[in-house]
Structure formats: structure tokens, C-alpha cells
C-alpha positions as CSV (number, residue, x, y, z in Angstrom):
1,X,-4.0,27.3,113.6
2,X,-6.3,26.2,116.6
3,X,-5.4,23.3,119.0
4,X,-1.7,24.7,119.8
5,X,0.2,24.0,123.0
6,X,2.6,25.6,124.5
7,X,5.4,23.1,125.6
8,X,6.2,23.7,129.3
9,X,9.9,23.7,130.2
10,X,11.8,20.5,131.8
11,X,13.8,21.2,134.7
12,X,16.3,19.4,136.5
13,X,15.0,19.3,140.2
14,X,18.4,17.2,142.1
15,X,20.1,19.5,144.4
16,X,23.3,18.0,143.9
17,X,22.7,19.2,139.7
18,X,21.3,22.9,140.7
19,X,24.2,23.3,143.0
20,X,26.8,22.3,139.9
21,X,25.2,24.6,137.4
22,X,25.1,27.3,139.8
23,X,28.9,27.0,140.9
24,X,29.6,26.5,137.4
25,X,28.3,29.9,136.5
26,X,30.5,31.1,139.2
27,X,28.1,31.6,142.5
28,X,28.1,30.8,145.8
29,X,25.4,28.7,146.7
30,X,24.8,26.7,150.0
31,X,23.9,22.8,149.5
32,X,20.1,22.7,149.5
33,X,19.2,26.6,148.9
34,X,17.1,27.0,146.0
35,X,18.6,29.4,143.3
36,X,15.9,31.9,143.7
37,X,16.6,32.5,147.8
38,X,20.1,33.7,147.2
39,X,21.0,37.2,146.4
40,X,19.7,40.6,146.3
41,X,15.7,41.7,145.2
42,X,15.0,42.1,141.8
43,X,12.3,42.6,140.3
44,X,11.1,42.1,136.5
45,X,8.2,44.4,135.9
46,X,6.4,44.6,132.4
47,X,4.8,42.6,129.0
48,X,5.6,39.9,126.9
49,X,9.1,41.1,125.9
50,X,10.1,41.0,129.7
51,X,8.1,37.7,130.4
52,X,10.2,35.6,127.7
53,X,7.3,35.3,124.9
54,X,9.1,33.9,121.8
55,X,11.5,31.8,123.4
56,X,8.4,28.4,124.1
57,X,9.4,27.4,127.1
58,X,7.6,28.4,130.1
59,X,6.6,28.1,134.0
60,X,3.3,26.5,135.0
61,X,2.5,29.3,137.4
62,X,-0.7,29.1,137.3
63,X,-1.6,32.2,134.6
64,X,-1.3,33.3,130.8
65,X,1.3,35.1,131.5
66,X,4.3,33.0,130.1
67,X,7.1,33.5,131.8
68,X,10.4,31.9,130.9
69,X,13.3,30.6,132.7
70,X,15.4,31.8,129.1
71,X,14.0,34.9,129.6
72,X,16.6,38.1,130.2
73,X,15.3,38.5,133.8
74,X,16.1,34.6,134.5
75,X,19.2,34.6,133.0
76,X,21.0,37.8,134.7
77,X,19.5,36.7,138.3
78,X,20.9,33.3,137.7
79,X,24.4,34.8,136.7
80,X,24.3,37.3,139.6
81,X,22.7,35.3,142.3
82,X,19.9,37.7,142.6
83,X,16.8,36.9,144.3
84,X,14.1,36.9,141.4
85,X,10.4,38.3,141.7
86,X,9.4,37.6,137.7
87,X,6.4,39.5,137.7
88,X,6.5,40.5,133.9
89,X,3.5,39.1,132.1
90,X,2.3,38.8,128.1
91,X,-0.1,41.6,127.8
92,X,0.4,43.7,130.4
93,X,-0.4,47.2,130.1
94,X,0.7,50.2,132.4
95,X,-2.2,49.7,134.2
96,X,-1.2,46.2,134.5
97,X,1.8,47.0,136.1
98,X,0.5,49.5,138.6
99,X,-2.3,47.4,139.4
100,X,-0.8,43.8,139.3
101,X,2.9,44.4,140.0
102,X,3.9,47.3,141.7
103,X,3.1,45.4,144.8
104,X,6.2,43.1,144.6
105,X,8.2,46.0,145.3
106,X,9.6,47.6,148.7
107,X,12.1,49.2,150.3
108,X,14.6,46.3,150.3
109,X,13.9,46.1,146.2
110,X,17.4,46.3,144.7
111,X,17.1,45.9,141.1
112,X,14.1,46.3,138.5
113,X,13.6,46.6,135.2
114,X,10.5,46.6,132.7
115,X,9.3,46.5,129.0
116,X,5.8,48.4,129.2
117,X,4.2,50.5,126.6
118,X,3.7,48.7,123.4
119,X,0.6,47.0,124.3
120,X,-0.9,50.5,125.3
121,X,-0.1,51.8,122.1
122,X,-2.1,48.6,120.5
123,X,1.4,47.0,118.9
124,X,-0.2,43.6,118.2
125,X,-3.4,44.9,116.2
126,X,-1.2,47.7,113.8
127,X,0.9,44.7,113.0
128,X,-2.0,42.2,112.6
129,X,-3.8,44.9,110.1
130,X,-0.5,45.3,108.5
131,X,0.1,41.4,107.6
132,X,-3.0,41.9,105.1
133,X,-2.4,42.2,101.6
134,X,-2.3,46.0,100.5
135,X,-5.5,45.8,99.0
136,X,-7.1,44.6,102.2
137,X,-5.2,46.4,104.8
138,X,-5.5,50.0,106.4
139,X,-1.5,49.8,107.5
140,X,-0.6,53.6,107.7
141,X,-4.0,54.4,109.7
142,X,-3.5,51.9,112.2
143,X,0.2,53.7,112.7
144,X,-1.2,56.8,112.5
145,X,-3.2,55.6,115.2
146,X,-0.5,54.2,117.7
147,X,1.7,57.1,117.1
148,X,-1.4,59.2,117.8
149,X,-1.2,57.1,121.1
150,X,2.4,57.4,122.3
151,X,2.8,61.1,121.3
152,X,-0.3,62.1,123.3
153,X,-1.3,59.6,125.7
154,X,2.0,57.5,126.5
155,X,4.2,60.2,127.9
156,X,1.9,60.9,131.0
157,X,0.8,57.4,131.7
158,X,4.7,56.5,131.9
159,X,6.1,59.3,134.2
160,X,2.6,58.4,137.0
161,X,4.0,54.8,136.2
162,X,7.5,55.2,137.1
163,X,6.8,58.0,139.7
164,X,5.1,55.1,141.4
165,X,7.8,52.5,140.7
166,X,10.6,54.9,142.6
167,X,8.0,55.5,145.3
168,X,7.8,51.5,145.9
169,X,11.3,50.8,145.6
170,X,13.2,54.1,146.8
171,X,16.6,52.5,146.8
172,X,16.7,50.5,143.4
173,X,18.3,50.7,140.2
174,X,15.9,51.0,138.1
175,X,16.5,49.7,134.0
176,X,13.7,50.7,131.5
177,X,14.0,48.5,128.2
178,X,13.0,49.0,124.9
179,X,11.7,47.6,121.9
180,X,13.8,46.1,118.8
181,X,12.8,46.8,115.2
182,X,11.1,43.8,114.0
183,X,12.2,44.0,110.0
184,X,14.9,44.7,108.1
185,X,12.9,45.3,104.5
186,X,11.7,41.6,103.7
187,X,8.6,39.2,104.4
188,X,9.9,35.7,104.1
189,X,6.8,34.6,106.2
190,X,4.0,32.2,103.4
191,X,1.2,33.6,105.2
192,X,2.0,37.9,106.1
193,X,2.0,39.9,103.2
194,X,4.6,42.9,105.0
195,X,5.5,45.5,101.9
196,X,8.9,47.3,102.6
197,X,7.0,50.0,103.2
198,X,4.5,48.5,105.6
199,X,7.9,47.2,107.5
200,X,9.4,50.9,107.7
201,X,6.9,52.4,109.5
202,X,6.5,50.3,111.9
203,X,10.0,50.2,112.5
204,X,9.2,54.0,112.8
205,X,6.7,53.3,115.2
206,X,9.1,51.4,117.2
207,X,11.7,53.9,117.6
208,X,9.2,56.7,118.4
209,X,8.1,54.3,121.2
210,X,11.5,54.1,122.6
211,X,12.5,57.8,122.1
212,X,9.0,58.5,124.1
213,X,10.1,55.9,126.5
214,X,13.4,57.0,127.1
215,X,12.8,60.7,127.5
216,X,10.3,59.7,130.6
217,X,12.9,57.1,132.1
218,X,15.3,60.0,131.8
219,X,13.2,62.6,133.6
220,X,12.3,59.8,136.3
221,X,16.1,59.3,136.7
222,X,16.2,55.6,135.3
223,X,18.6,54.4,132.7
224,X,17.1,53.3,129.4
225,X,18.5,50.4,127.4
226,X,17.8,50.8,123.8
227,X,18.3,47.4,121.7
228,X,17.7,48.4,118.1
229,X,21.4,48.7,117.3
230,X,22.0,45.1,119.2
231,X,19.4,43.2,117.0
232,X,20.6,44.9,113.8
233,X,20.9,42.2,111.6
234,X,18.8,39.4,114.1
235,X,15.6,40.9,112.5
236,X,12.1,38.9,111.4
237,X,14.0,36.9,108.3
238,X,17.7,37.6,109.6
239,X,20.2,34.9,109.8
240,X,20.5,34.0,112.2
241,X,17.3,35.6,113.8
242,X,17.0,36.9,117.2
243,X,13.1,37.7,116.4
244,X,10.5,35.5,116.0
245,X,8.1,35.6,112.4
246,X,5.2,34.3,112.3
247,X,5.7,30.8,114.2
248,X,3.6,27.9,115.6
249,X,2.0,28.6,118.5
250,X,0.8,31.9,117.1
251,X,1.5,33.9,120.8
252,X,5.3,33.1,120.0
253,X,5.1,35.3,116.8
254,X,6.8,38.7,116.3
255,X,9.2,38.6,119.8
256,X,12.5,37.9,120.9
257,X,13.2,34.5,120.5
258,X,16.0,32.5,123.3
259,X,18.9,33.5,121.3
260,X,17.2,37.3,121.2
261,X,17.3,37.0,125.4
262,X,20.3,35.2,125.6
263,X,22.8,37.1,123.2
264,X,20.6,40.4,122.3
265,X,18.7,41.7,125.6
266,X,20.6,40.1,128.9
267,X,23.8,41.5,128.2
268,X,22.3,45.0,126.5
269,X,20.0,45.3,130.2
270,X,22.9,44.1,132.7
271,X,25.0,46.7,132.1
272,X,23.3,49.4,133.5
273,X,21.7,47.0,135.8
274,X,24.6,45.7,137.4
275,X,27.2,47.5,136.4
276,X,28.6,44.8,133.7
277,X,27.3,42.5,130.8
278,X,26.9,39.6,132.0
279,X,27.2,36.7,129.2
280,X,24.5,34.1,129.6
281,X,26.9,31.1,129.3
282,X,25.8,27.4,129.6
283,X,25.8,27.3,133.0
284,X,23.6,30.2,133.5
285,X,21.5,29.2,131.1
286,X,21.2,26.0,133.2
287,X,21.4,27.5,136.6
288,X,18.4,29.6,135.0
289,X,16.5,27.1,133.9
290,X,17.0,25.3,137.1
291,X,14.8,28.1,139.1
292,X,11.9,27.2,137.5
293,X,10.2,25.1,139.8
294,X,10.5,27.6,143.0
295,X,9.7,30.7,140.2
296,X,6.8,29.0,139.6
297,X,5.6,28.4,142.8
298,X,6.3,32.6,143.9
299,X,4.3,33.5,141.0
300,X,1.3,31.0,142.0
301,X,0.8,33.5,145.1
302,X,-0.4,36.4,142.3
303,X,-1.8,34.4,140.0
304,X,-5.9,35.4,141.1
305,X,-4.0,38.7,140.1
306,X,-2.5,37.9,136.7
307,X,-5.9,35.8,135.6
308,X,-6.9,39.5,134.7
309,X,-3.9,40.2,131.8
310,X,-5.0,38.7,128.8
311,X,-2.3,38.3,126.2
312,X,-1.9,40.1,123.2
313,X,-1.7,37.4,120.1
314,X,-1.0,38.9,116.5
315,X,-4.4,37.4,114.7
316,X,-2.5,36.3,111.1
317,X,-4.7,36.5,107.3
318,X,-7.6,33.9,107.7
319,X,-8.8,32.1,104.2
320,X,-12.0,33.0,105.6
321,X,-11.2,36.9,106.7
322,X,-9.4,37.3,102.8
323,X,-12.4,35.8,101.1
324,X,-14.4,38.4,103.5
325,X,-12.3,41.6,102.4
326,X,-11.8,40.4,98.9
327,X,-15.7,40.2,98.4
328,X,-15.6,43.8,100.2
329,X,-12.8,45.0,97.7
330,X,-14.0,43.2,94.4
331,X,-10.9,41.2,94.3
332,X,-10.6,37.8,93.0
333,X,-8.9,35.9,95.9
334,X,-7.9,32.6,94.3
335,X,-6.7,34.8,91.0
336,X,-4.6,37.2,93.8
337,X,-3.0,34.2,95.6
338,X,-2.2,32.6,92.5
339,X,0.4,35.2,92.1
340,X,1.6,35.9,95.2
């Protein structure tokens, strides 16, 4: 698995052809104004469910943190005409987002959203324990463990979070987002060994993680976007899939992939946001895609900042870890594969 690349994005870069995607999508945009100048302040707080991870395309900004123009905080500035500040980066914790991000935002901020909390709650390494075979794996403890976390530690570190976010950005609408289920009760994956009952409670996990995040958006006076019933049926497996299994680069596995942005969370999160789904057409997709170059160049400005997320990456069953657990367990590895 080592020696991956993640393929950076091409964009078109002729005014005249960011002028026609944009007017095709149905805004007003002045010859020679970059996308990203028009419109009113938002900004996309959060981790790599915010950022775009799953979707492989991404601005060079100058950090890990993968941002994408096919992202649901591209998309629904480019069909709004918002003025995008995509500070959402893979890995971010809510310490990340208070210490890295919070400063984007002011009293002119108009719109924000953010995905924040699973990384806290140590998401990636339950579901990296929980691709082991049964024999090797300690799934239900490393649950227990993260709902141990978002029970008793979450709850607090959210409402000083968002107490600080309205503080920042008085006069914004504020849209917390949540987390989909990954699974719908099968492993179709050659190299995860997910039982059904490995997948149900960490879909558990994932609704207790958006209940605990919705109750604190609520008391903050936020709306809360919950997208479990939108990917119904776009799970790891689903056809057609709106979540990523394990893929190739690694980082992509286990998140929304472009259809998961485009049809699953920028309709679900514009709602509330702007008071109407907005569908991420063609031309938005294009007019998005088109912002990447000045994106990328607003995100350079933190990127001394960012250099400090690292992103989470689920770790999948080495050879060399199973031979490792199997000599621990007094299993016969080649004898186990053979028959699974």
C-alpha cells in the first residue's frame, strides 16, 4: 500500500470559461472576478468529512489537509455565489478548530458550517481495530471506548466550541453536520473482515455521535443536519455508493465519496444554510471546480497553521500485523485465510 498519490485536481483557469460555468449555474459574475470574491462570507469549519476526503481530487494549498473543489462547501458557495473561506481540514479535532480556524471568522461572517467530533472520539482507530478478523480484534472495547468518549467528554468540548464559534461570527447562520452510517450489514471489501455485528455498532456509534452533536448545536441555537436517512442505501457496498470502502489511496477510505457531496450532503446542509437545497448541477460542479486555483491560494495564508493537523488514515490488516496476532492467538494464518 505505500507509494500512493493523491491526484491533484485540473482546473480550467480562462476567464472567458469560469465566467460561462458560473452564469450557467445561474450567478451573476463580473468579467474577470474570480468565483471566490463574489458573494457573502462563508465559512467551512471542521475534519475530513467537511474538507472533501473520499472524493480524490484536491487543492495544492500547501497542507495535508485535502480540501476539495467537489466538496459540499465548494459546491453550495459556487451555486450561491458565496464568498468561500474552506478552512475544514482531514484530522481536525475541536481543538483544531478553535485553534486553527476560528480565526477566519468575524463579524461580517454570514454562513458556517462544520463536521467536528469524530476524530475526538478516535473514529478512525475503532474502525481500524474493527477490520481485524474476530479472532484478532477487540471491536466492542474500542466502541466502548469512543462512546465512553462522546458520552463524557464530547458534550462539553462542543458547547465551549460553538460558544466560541457564535462569539466570532455573531450574525451567522450557523449549520452543524453530522456523520452518515458507513454499513448497511455487509463487507464486500477482500482485505476488512467487518462481521454484521462489528458493522451495527459502529453504526451505533455514529448515531450516538450525532444525537450528542445535535443536542449541543440545539442548546447553542445552531441547526443540525443529520444525513443518515439521505445515505440510506449509498452505504460502504451500496449500489450505487455514496461511501467510500476501503480504496486506493488508503486516506480516501471510509468517507463520502463526490457523488456522497454532490447528491447526499450539499443539498441535505443548504437547506438550513440557505434557506433551499440547492442541486449541485453540472455547472456548479464546474463553477466549483473552477475556484480552485484562488481557494488554494487563501488557504496558503494558514497553511504554517494547518502543518500542525495530521490526518487521520484507517491503518487496514497487514500480512505482517495478522502473522503478529495470529502467533499471539495460536491461529494458523495461511489455514484461516484459506477459508475466508
Amino acid at each position: 500500500m505505500n507509494g500512493f498519490t493523491f491526484r491533484l485536481s485540473t482546473v480550467r483557469l480562462a476567464v472567458s470559461l469560469t465566467s460561462i460555468a458560473l452564469l450557467g449555474a445561474g450567478l451573476a459574475v463580473a468579467p474577470g472576478s474570480p468565483a471566490s470574491a463574489a458573494g457573502e462570507p462563508y465559512v467551512a469549519l471542521g475534519d475530513s468529512y467537511s474538507s472533501g476526503v473520499g472524493t480524490r481530487t484536491y487543492i495544492n494549498d500547501g497542507s495535508n489537509c485535502m480540501r476539495s473543489t467537489l466538496a459540499y462547501p465548494s459546491l453550495v458557495a459556487a451555486a450561491k455565489s458565496y464568498s468561500l473561506n474552506f478552512r475544514a481540514c482531514s484530522g481536525a479535532v475541536v481543538a483544531d478548530v478553535t485553534n486553527s480556524q476560528l480565526s477566519a471568522l468575524s463579524s461580517s461572517t454570514r454562513y458556517v458550517t462544520i463536521s467536528v467530533g469524530g476524530n475526538d472520539a478516535g473514529f478512525v482507530d475503532v474502525i481500524t481495530e474493527c477490520a481485524l478478523p474476530a479472532w484478532a480484534s477487540d471491536c466492542a472495547g474500542a466502541v466502548a471506548g469512543a462512546q465512553n468518549y462522546i458520552r463524557n467528554t464530547l458534550p462539553a468540548s462542543l458547547g465551549t466550541l460553538y460558544s466560541r464559534i457564535r462569539s466570532a461570527a455573531p450574525s451567522a447562520k450557523v449549520v452543524v453536520v453530522g456523520y452518515p452510517k458507513l454499513f448497511m450489514g455487509e463487507d464486500c471489501n477482500a482485505l476488512t473482515w467487518f462481521s454484521p455485528q462489528d458493522e451495527a455498532i459502529l453504526n451505533d456509534t455514529a448515531v450516538l455521535l450525532n444525537n450528542t452533536t445535535a443536542a449541543r448545536a440545539s442548546a447553542a441555537g445552531f441547526s443540525y443536519v443529520n444525513p443518515i436517512s439521505r445515505f440510506t442505501g449509498h452505504a460502504v457496498c451500496d449500489n450505487p455508493e455514496w461511501v467510500n470502502g476501503l480504496s486506493n489511496p488508503i486516506a480516501e477510505s471510509y468517507h463520502a465519496n463526490t457523488a456522497g457531496h454532490r447528491d447526499g450532503y450539499t443539498p441535505l446542509v443548504s437547506s438550513p444554510l440557505t434557506g433551499a437545497a440547492v442541486t449541485a448541477t453540472p455547472a456548479v460542479v464546474t463553477a466549483a471546480e473552477a475556484t480552485g486555483p484562488a481557494q488554494a491560494a487563501k488557504q496558503r495564508k494558514y497553511a504554517a497553521l494547518d502543518r500542525h493537523i495530521e490526518p487521520k488514515v484507517f491503518q487496514p490488516p497487514t500480512r505482517e500485523r495478522l502473522e503478529k496476532l495470529a502467533d499471539q492467538h495460536g491461529v494458523d494464518l495461511d489455514a484461516w485465510l484459506a477459508t475466508h
